[in-house]
N, C-alpha and C positions, 0 to 999 in steps of 0.2 A: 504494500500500500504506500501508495506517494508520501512523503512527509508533509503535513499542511502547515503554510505557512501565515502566522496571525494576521487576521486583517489591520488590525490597529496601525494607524498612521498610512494605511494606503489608499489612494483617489481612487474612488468606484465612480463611472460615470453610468446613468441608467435612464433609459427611456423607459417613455410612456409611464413618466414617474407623479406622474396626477393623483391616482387614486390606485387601488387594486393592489397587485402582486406588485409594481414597480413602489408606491409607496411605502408600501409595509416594508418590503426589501430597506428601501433607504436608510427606516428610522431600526430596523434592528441593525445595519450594518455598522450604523453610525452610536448606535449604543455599545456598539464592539471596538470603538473608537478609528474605526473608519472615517476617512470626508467623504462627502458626496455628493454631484454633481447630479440633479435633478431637468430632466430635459421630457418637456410634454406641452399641450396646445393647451390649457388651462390656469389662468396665471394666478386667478385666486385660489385653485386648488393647490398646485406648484407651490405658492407661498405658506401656504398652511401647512403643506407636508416639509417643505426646508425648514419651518418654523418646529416642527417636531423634532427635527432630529436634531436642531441644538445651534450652538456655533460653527461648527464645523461643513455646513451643508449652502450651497447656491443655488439657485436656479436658476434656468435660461428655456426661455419660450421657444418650442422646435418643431415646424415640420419637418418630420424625419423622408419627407419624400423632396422634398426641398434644401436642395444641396447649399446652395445659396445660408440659408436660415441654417444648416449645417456646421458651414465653414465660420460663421458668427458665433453660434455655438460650442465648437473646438477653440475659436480665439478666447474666447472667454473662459473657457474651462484650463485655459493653459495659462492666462494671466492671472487667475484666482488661485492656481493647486501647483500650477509648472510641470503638471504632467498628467499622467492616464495609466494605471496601474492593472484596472479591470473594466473594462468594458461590457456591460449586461445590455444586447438588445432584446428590448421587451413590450416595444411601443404594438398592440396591433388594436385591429377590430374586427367586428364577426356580423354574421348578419345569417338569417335561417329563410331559406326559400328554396325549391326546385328551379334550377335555369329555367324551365319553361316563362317561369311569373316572375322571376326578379327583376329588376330594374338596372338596364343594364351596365349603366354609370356606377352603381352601388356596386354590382359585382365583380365590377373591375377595380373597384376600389379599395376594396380587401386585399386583394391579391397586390395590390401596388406599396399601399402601407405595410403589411406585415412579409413581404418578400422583397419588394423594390426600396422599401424604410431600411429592412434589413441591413441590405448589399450596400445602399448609400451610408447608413451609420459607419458600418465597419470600414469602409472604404474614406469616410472624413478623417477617422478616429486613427488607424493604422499607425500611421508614422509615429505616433506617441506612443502606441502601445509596444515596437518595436522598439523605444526607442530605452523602453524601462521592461523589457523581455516581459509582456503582463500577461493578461490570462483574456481571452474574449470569449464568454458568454451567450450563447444564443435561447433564446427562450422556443420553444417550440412546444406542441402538445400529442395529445395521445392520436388526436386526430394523424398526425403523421403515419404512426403504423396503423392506425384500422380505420380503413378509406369509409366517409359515413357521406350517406344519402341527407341533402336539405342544406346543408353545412359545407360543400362540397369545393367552392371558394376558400373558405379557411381551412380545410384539409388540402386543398392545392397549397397554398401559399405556406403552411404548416410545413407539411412534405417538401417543399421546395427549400426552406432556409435550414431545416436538416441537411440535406442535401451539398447544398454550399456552407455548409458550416464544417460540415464532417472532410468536403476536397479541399476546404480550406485550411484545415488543420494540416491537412502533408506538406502544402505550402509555406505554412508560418512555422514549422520545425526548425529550421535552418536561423532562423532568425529569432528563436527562442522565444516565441507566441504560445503559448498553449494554449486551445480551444475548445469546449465542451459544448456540448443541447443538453437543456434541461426539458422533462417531458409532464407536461402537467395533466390532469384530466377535470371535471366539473367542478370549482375551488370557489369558494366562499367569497367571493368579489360581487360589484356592481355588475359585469359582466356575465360573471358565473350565475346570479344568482335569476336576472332576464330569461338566461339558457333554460335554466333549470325548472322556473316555471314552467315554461313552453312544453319541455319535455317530462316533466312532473321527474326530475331529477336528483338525487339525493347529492346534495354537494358537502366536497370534503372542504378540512378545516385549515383557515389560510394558516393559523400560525403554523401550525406543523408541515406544512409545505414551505412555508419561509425559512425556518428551522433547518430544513433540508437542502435548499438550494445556498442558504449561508454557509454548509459544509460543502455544500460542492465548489466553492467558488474558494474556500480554503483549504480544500484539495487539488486544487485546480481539475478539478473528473474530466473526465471524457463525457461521459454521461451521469447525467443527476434526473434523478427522482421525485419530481412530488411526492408521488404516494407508489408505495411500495409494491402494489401488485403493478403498475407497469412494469419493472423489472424483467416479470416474468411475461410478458407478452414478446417481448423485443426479440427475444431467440426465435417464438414463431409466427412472427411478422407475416408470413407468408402464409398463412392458413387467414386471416384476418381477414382480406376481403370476401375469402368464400363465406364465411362467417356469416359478416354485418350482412351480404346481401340474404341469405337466407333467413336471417333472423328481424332484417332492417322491413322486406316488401311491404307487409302489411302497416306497419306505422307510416312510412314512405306516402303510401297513398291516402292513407287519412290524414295526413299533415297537409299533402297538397289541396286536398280538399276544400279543409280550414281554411287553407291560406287564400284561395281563389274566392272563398265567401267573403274574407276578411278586407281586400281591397290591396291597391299598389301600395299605401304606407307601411304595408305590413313585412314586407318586403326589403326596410330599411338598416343601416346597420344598426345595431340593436345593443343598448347603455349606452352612461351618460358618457363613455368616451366615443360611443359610435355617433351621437350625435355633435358630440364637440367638434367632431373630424369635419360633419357633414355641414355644422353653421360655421367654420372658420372658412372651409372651400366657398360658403354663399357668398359670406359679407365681404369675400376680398379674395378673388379670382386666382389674381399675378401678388402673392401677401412680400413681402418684403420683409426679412429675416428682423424680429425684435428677441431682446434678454433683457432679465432681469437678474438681479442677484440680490442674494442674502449675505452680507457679509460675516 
């Protein structure tokens, strides 16, 4: 087992650090006497969550598909910390529909924030992180091994930052990066808990998921765990889609059902961070990169 190394005194920079799993992440990280560098579209939320975890936390307001609002954000987090130690991308959204009925701005909009957010983070952030041999983080979920009907946008873009995360890792060996995917399943957020209605879903509990990705991220893992029975799906990944689809049909088509009574809103990405995504794109097209900081 790797030897893990304290976080105390290392710059965690984290998206989609508003609320959910990127929040709570912050403020235990920062209870572990980590900094942390909070980056999300919500700036009273962002303040409130830097405001928890003490002195040692900033924020900067970030479209992570906006390289631009990016490259502001990396300025800032280098003038405030001097550098980038671990990197967690965590920023996404979701949204539940059949391609048939979804909206198809919305559906490509998933897949752009939680895979094209992805690839643009890590690709701002790099040079810092090489430049302090750090650790980069990818948040991914269960959706990536078991392909699910309705959801099928966030299981691509899920699947897809696995993917580059994991050919990214052979890449940044030489250069002394280490990389792991964390895999979550239905978790106690603003997010999770939307989902979970829908699917009358029993959601797991965030602190023990946070619990868990704070040991991964000071063991630098390959892979980290939410919750413990993914583990055991990973080996056979490959049996998973025969799976869901046999077990998925029938919910499958009484969701679409609902969902074609229920009208195009329904269709939208779903929490208050899928809406945050969707009234920052309204109010301001071409947005031009702002931060904020907490000193």
């Amino acid at each position: 087992m790797r030897i893990p190394q304290p976080i105390a005194g290392q710059v965690v920079v984290i998206t989609g650090a508003a609320r959910g799993i990127g929040a709570a992440l912050a403020q235990r990280l920062a209870e572990r006497g980590a900094q942390v560098a909070l980056l999300g579209l919500e700036p009273e939320q962002l303040a409130a969550a830097a405001a928890r975890c003490g002195d040692r936390a900033a924020w900067f307001e970030c479209d992570v598909t906006d390289p631009d609002a990016l490259a502001t954000a990396v300025a800032g987090v280098q003038e405030r910390f001097g550098g980038v130690d671990v990197l967690v991308a965590n920023a996404g959204i979701a949204m539940g529909s059949p391609l048939s009925l979804s909206d198809p701005a919305a559906y490509d909009r998933v897949i752009e924030v939680n895979l094209l957010g992805s690839i643009r983070t890590v690709r701002a952030f790099l040079p810092l992180l090489v430049r302090n041999r750090g650790y980069y983080l990818q948040i991914a979920s269960l959706a990536a091994l078991a392909p699910t009907p309705m959801i099928t946008a966030y299981g691509a873009s899920k699947a897809g930052v696995e993917a580059f995360a994991l050919g990214l890792r052979t890449e940044l060996t030489g250069h002394g990066v280490r990389v792991g995917v964390a895999y979550l399943s239905f978790t106690d957020t603003d997010m999770g808990r939307v989902a979970g209605r829908s699917g009358r879903l029993r959601l797991h509990d965030l602190d023990a998921a946070i619990t868990r990705i704070v040991n991964g991220i000071e063991h630098r893992s390959t892979y980290v765990y939410g919750q413990a029975f993914i583990r055991l799906l990973r080996p056979v990944r490959g049996l998973m889609p025969g799976v869901v689809h046999l077990l998925g049909r029938g919910p499958a088509a009484r969701f679409e059902t609902a969902l074609a009574q229920a009208g195009p809103q329904a269709s939208s990405p779903i929490g208050p961070g899928g809406r945050a995504d969707t009234k920052a794109r309204a109010n301001d097209p071409d947005p031009a990169p702002e931060s904020g900081s907490r000193p």
